[in-house]
C-alpha positions in Angstrom: 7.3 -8.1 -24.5 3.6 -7.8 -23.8 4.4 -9.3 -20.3 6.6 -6.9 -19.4 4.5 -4.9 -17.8 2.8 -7.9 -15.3 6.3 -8.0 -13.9 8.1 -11.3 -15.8 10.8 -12.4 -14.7 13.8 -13.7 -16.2 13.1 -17.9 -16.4 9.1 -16.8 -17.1 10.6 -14.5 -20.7 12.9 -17.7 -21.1 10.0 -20.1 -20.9 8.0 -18.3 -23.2 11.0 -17.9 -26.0 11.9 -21.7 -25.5 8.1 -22.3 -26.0 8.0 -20.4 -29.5 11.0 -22.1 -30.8 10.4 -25.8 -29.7 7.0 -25.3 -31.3 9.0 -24.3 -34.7 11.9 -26.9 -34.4 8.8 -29.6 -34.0 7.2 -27.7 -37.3 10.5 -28.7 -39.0 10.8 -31.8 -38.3 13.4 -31.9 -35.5 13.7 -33.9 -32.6 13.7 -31.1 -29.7 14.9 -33.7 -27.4 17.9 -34.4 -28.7 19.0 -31.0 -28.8 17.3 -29.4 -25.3 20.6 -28.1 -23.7 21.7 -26.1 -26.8 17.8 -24.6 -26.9 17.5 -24.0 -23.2 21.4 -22.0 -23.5 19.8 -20.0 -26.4 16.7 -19.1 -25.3 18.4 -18.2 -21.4 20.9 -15.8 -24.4 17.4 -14.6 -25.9 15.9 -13.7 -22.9 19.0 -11.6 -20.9 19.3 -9.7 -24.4 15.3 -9.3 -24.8 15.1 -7.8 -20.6 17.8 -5.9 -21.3 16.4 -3.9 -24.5 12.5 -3.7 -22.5 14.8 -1.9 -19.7 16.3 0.2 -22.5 13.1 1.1 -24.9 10.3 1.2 -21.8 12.0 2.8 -19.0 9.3 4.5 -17.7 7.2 1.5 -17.6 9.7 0.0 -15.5 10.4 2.9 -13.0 6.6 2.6 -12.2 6.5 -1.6 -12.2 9.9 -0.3 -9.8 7.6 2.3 -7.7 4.6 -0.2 -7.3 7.1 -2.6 -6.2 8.6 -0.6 -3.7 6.0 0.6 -2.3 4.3 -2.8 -2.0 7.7 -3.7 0.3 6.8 -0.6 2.8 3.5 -1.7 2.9 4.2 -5.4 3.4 6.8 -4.3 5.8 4.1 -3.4 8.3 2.5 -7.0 8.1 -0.1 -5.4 6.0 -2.0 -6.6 2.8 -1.6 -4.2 0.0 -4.9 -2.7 -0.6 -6.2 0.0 -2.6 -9.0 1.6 -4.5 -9.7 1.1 -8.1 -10.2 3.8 -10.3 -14.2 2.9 -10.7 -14.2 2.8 -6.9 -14.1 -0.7 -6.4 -11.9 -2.0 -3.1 -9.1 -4.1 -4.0 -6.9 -6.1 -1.2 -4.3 -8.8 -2.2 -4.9 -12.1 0.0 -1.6 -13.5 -0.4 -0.7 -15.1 3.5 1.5 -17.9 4.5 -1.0 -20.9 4.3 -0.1 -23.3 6.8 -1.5 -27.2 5.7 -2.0 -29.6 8.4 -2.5 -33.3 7.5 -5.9 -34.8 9.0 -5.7 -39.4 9.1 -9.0 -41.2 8.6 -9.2 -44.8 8.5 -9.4 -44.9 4.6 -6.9 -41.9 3.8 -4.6 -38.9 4.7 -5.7 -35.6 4.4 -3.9 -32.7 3.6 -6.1 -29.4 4.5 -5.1 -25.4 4.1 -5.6 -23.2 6.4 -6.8 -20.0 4.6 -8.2 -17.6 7.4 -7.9 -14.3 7.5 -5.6 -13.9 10.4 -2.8 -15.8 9.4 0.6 -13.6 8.5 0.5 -12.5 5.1 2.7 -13.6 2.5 5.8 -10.7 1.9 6.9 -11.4 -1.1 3.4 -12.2 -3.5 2.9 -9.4 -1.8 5.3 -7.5 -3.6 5.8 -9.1 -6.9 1.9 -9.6 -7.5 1.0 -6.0 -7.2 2.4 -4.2 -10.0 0.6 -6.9 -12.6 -2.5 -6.8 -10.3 -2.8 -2.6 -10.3 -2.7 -3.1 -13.8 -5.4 -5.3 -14.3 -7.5 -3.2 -11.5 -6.8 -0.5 -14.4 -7.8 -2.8 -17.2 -11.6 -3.6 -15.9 -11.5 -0.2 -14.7 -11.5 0.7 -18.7 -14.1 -2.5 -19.4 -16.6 -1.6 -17.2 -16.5 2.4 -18.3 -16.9 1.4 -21.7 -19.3 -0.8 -20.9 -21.2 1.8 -19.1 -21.1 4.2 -21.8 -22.1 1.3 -24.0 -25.5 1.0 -22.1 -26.2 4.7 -21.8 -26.4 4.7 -25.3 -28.4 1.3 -26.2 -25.9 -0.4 -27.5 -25.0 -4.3 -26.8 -21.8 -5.4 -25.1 -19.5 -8.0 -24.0 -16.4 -8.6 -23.3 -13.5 -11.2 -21.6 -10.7 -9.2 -20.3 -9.9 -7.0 -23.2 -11.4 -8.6 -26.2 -14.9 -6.4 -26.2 -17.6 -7.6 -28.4 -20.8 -5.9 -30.2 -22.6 -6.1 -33.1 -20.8 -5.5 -36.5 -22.6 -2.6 -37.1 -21.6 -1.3 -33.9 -18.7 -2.1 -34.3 -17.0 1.4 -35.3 -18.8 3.5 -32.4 -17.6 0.9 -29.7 -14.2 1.5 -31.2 -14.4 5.1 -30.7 -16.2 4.8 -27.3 -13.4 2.5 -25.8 -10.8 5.1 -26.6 -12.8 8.1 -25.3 -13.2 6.3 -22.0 -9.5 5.2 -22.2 -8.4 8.8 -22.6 -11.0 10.0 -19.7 -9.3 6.9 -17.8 -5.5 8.1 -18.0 -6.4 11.8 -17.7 -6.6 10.9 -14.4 -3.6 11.6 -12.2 -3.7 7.5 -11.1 -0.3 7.1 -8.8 -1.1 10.7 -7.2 -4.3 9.2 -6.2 -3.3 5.7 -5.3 -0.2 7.1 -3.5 -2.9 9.8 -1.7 -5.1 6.4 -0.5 -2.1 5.1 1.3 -1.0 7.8 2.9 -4.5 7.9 4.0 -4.7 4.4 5.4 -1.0 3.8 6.2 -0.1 7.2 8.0 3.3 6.4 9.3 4.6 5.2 6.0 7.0 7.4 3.6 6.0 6.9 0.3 8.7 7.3 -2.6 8.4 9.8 -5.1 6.4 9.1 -8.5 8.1 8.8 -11.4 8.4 11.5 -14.0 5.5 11.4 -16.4 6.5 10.9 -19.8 5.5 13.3 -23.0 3.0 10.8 -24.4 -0.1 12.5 -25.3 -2.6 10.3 -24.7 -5.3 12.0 -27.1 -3.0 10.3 -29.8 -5.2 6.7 -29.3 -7.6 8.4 -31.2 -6.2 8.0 -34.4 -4.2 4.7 -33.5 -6.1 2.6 -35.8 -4.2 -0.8 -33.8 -4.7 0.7 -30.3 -7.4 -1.8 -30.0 -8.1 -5.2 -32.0 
């Protein structure tokens, strides 16, 4: 579920599940080798009936993941990198391209070399299916490094790996409000009007799509989420 929103795809959701329940089977005793056709049917079951409730319960997730993607086609279309600007201000641009190896003989061996310039045409499809995840990791250090920000202005010591942020145990309660102050401040911000606004910028004769509908969340409500944030 939590992958969801990187873009996982069918056999990635029916990987994970066949994972979970191997790992129990083996708890139990059982011989998952003996019985790896009936798992891989049931967890292929598992996952068509888990995709199709994450359509059902988080449709607006997905008509964004659906808008990102599309609009990293018409971009990709053009024989352009998608590229925009993070919410902190920090340039983004995806280097997928269609590496091209080349095999180099030596007396003692054969080499196989890659070819990673610049110039070579870019990869369409990573194109596509890596942006959605990768805008929403821009997003996710966008919210580290404000909270780390505000975690400096105020003296206080801080850390953090991707979204596990650290302090001091007696800091521990003002980080916690801190991180969702600059959440909230974060996605105030009207972010697909301003991404979409930065392409229409730097990719002129494009037609964007429509964003989606905003929802009815009120974000203010992460404040008193005691589990918004372990």
């Amino acid at each position: 579920v939590m992958t969801s929103v990187y873009g996982v795809t069918f056999i990635g959701a029916r990987k994970q599940i066949q994972e979970k329940i191997e790992e129990k089977l083996e708890g139990q005793g059982l011989d998952v080798d003996d019985i790896e056709h009936e798992i891989h049917s049931a967890c292929g079951y598992l996952a068509s009936v888990t995709m199709d409730v994450m359509g059902e319960l988080f449709q607006g997730a997905r008509q964004t993941m659906n808008w990102l993607a599309t609009c990293a086609r018409l971009i990709s279309s053009e024989g352009q990198p998608v590229a925009w600007i993070s919410p902190i201000g920090v340039p983004a641009v995806q280097p997928y391209r269609l590496k091209k190896p080349f095999t180099v003989l030596t007396l003692i061996q054969t080499i196989v070399l890659t070819n990673n310039s610049d110039s070579l045409p870019i990869h369409r499809q990573r194109q596509v299916t890596a942006f959605p995840p990768n805008y929403v990791h821009s997003l996710d250090s966008s919210h580290m490094l404000m909270t780390a920000l505000e975690m400096d202005r105020r003296g206080l010591a801080f850390s953090a790996v991707h979204d596990s942020f650290w302090t001091h145990a007696c800091d521990v309660d003002e980080m916690n409000e801190i991180l969702r102050e600059t959440f909230i401040d974060l996605y105030d911000r009207p972010l697909l009007e301003e991404l979409k606004r930065s392409w229409e910028l730097r990719y002129p004769t494009l037609e964007f799509p429509d964003i989606p509908k905003r929802g009815d969340l009120d974000i203010n409500e992460v404040k008193k989420a005691p589990y918004f944030f372990q």
